[in-house]
Backbone bond lengths (Angstrom), bond angles and torsions (degrees), N, CA, C in turn:
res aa  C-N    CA-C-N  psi(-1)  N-CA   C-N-CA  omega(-1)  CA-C   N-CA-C  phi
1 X - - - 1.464 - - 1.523 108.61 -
2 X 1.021 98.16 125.98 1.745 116.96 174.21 1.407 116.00 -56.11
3 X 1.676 125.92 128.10 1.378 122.74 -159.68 1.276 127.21 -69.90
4 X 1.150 96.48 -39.35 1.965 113.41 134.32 1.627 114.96 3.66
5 X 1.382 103.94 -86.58 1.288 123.49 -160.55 1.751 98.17 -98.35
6 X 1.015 107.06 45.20 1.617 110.47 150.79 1.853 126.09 -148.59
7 X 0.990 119.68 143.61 1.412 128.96 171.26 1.806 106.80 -39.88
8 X 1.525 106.12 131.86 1.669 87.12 172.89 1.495 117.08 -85.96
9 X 1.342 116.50 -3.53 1.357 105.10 163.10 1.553 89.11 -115.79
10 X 1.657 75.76 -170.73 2.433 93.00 -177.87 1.975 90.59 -112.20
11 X 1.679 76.03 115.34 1.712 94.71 177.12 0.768 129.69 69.79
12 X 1.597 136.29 53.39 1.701 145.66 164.59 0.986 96.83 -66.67
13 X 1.628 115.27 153.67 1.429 162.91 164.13 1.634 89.50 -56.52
14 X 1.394 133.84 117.89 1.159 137.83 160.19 1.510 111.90 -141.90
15 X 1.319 98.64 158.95 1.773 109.81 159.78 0.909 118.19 -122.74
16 X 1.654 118.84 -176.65 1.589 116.54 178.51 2.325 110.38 -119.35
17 X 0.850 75.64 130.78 2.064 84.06 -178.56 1.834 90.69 -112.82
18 X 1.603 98.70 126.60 1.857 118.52 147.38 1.747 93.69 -83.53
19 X 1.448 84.12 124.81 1.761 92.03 165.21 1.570 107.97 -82.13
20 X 1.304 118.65 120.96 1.481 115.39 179.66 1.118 116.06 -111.28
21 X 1.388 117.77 -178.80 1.997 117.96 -168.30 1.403 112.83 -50.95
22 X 1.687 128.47 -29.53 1.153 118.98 -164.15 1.567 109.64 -104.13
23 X 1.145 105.62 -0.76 1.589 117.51 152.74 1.886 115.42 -62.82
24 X 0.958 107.94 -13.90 1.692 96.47 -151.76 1.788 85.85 -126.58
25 X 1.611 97.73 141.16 1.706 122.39 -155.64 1.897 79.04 -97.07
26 X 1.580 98.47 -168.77 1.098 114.34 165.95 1.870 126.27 -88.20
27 X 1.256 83.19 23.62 1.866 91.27 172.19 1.036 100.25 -110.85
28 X 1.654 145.50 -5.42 0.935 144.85 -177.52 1.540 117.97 86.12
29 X 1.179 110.95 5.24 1.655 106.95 -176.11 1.655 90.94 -114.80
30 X 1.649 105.01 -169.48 1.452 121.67 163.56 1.213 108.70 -46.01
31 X 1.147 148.95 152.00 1.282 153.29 83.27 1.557 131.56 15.51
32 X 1.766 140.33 102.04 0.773 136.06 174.00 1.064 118.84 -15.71
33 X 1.991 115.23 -70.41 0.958 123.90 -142.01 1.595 103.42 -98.96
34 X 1.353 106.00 12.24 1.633 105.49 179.58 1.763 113.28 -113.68
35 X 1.368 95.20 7.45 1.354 117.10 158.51 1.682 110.42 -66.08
36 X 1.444 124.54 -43.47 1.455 138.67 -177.77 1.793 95.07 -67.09
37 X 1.645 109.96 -54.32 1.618 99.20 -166.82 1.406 111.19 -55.84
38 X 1.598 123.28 -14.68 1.555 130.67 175.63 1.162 120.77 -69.33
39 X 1.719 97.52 -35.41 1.523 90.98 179.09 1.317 116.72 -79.61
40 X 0.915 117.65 -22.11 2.047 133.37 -147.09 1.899 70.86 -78.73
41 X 1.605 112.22 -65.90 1.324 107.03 -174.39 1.119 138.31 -38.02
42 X 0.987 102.85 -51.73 2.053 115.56 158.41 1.711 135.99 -68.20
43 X 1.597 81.54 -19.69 1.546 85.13 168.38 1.500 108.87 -78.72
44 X 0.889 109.96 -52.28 1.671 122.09 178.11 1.165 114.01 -27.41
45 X 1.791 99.55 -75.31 1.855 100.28 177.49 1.570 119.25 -80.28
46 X 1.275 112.26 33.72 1.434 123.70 162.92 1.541 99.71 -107.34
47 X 1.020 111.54 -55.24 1.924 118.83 171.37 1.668 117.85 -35.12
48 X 1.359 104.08 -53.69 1.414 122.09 164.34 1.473 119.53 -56.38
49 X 1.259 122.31 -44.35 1.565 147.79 -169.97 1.595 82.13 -68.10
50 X 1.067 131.08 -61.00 1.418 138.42 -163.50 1.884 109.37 -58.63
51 X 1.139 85.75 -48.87 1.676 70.63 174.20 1.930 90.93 141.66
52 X 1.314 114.19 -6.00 1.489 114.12 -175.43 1.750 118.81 -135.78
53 X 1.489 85.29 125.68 1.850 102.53 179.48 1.390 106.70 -123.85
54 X 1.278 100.84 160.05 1.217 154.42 -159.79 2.444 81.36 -37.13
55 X 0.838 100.88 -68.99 1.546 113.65 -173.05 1.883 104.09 -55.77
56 X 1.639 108.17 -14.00 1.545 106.97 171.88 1.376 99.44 -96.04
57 X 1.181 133.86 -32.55 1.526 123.30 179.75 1.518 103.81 -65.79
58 X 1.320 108.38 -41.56 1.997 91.87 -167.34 1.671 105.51 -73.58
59 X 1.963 113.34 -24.63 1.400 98.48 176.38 1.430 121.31 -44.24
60 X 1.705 80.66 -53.41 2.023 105.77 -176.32 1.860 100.85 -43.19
61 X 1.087 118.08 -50.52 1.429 128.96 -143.49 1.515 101.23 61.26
62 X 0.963 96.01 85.54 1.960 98.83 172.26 1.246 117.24 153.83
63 X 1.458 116.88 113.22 1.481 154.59 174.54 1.794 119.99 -91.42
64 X 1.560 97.75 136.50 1.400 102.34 143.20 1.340 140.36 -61.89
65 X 1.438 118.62 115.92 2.010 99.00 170.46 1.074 86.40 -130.60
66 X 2.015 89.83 163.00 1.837 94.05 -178.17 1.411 102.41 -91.43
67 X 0.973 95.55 164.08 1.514 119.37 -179.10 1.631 114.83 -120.19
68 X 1.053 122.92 -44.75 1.790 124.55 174.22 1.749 102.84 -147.00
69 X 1.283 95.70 153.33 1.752 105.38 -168.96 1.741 79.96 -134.09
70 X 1.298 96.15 132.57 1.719 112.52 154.63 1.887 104.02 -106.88
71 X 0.852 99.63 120.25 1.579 94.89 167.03 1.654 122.98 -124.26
72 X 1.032 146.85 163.47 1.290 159.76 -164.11 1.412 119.03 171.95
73 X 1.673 93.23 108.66 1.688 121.23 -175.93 1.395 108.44 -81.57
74 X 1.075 108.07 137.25 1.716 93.86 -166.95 1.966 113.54 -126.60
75 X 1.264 74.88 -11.80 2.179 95.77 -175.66 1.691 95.12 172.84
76 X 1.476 81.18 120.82 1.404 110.34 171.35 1.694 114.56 -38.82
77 X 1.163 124.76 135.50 1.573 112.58 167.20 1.496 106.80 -119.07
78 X 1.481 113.49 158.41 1.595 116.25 -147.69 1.802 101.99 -125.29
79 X 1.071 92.31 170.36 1.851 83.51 176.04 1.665 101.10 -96.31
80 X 1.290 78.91 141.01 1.810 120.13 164.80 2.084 96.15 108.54
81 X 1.460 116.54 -19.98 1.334 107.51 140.90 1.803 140.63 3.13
82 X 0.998 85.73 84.95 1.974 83.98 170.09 1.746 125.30 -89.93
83 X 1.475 100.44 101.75 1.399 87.81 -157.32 1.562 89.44 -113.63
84 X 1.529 108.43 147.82 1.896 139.05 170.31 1.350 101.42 -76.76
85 X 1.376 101.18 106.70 2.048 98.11 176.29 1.509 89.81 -107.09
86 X 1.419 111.29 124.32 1.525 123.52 177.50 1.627 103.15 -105.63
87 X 1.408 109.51 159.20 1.353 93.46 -175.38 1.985 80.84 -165.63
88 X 1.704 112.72 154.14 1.230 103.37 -177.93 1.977 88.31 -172.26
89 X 1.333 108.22 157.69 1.201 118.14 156.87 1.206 159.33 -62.28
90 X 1.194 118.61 76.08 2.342 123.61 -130.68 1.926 82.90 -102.80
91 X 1.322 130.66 -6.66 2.100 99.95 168.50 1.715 62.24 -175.62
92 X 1.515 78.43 142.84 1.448 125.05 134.53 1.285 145.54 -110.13
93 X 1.396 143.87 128.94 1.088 119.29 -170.93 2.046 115.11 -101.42
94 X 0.940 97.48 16.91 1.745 124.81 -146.78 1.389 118.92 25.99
95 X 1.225 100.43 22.88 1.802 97.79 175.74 1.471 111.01 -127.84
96 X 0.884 114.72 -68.60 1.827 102.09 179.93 1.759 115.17 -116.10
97 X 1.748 103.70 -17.19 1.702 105.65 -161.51 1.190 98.06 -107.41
98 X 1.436 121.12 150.22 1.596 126.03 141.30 1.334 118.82 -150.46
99 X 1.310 108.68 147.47 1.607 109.16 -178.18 1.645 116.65 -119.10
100 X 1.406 99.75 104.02 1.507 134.58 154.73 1.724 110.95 -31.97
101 X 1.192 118.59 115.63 1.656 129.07 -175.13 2.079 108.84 -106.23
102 X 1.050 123.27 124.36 1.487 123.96 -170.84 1.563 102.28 -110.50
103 X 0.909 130.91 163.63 1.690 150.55 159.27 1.456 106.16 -177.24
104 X 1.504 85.88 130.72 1.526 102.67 175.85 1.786 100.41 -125.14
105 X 1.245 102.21 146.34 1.235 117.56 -161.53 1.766 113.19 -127.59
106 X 1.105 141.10 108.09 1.752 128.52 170.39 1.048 97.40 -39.84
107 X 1.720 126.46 157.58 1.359 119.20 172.54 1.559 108.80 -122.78
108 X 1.547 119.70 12.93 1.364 102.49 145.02 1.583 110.46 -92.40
109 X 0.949 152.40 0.09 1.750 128.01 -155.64 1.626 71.38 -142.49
110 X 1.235 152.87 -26.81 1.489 123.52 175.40 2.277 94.69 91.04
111 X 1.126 101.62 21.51 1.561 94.39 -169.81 1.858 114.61 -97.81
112 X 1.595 111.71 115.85 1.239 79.09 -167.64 1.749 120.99 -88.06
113 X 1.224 119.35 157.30 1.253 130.16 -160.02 1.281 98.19 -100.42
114 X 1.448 122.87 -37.66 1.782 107.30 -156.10 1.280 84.48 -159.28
115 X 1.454 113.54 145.15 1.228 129.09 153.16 1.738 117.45 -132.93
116 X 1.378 124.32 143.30 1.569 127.99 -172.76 1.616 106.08 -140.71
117 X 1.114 92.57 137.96 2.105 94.54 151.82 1.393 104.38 -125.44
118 X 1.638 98.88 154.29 1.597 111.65 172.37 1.156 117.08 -135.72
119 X 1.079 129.39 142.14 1.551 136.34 -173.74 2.086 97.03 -88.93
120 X 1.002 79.27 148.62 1.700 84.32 -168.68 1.959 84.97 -135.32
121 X 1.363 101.80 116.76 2.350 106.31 157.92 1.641 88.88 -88.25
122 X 1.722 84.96 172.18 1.592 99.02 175.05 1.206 82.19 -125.70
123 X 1.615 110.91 138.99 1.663 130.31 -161.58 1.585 97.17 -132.87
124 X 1.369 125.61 130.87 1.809 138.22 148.78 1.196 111.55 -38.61
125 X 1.308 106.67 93.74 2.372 93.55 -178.49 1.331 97.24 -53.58
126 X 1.239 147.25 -36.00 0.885 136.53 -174.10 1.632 146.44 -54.51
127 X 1.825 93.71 -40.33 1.006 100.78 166.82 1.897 99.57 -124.63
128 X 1.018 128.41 41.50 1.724 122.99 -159.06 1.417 118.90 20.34
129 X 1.281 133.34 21.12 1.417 131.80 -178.54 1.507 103.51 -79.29
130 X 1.261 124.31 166.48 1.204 134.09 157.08 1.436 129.13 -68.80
131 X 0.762 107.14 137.06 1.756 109.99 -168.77 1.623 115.55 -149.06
132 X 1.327 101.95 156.30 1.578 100.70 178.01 1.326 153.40 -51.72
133 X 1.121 137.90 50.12 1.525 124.30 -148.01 1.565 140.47 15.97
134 X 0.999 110.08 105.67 1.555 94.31 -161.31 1.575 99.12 -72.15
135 X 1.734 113.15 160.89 1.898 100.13 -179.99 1.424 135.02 -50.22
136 X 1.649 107.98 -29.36 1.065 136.49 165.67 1.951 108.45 -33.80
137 X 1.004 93.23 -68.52 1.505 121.02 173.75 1.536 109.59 -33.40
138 X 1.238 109.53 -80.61 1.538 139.65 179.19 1.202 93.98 -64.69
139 X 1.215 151.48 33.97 1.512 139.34 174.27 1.766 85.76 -136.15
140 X 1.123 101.08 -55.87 1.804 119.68 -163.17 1.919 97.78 -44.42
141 X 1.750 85.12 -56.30 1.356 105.38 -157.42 1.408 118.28 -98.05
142 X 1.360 92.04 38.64 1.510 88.46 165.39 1.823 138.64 -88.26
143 X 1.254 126.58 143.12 1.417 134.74 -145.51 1.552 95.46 -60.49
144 X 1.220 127.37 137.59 1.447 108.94 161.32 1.901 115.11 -110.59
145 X 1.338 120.85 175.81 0.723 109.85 -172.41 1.733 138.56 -71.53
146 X 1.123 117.82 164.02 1.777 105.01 -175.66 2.020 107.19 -101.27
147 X 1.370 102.29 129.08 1.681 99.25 178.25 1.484 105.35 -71.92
């Protein structure tokens, strides 16, 4: 099997997105920047999947924000498209950093289209400063392995 058409790890956390009309620019494909609303989407219900919502960050007082996006488009994706947004935990630092891993995949031909990492701080909602991971965090978010 062509490397293409496989997950880079064995068994990421993914979902599935229909690319629809307001996804797609005037080149006729996706949208750069609606490549990001995929991820934000999948990160989310991977966040949730994990064991933490939106009502555990404000207990915690303390959030992920990104901090740097690597991205790399790799084949255009088109509307009416069913694409696998995988998403998984590639470093932790257990104190303030971690970096978030993306692949998006077509989901008839298994081809992947995009792959990204993002650096994610852990910030005080309170005051937006950076702050330590709470354990919660560092338990949730731990790196898993690469196939």
């Amino acid at each position: 099997m062509a490397r293409s058409s496989r997950w880079d790890i064995d068994v990421p956390f993914y979902i599935e997105i229909d690319v629809g009309e307001s996804d797609i620019d005037r080149l006729d494909h996706v949208n750069n920047s609606v490549y990001l609303q995929y991820m934000e989407r999948a990160a989310w219900a991977h966040t949730l999947a994990l064991g933490l919502d939106w009502e555990t960050y404000v207990a915690l007082d303390a959030a992920c924000v990104v901090r740097h996006h690597r991205l790399d488009y790799l084949m255009a994706a088109k509307l009416g498209d069913r694409l696998q947004v995988a998403t998984w935990i590639g470093e932790n630092d257990r104190r303030v950093s971690m970096w978030r891993h993306f692949q998006m995949r077509r989901a008839f031909d298994g081809r992947t289209i995009f792959r990204a990492r993002t650096q994610y701080v852990t910030v005080c909602l309170s005051n937006g400063r950076p702050c330590r991971m709470p354990p919660s965090f560092v338990e949730a978010y731990a790196p898993v392995e690469h196939a």
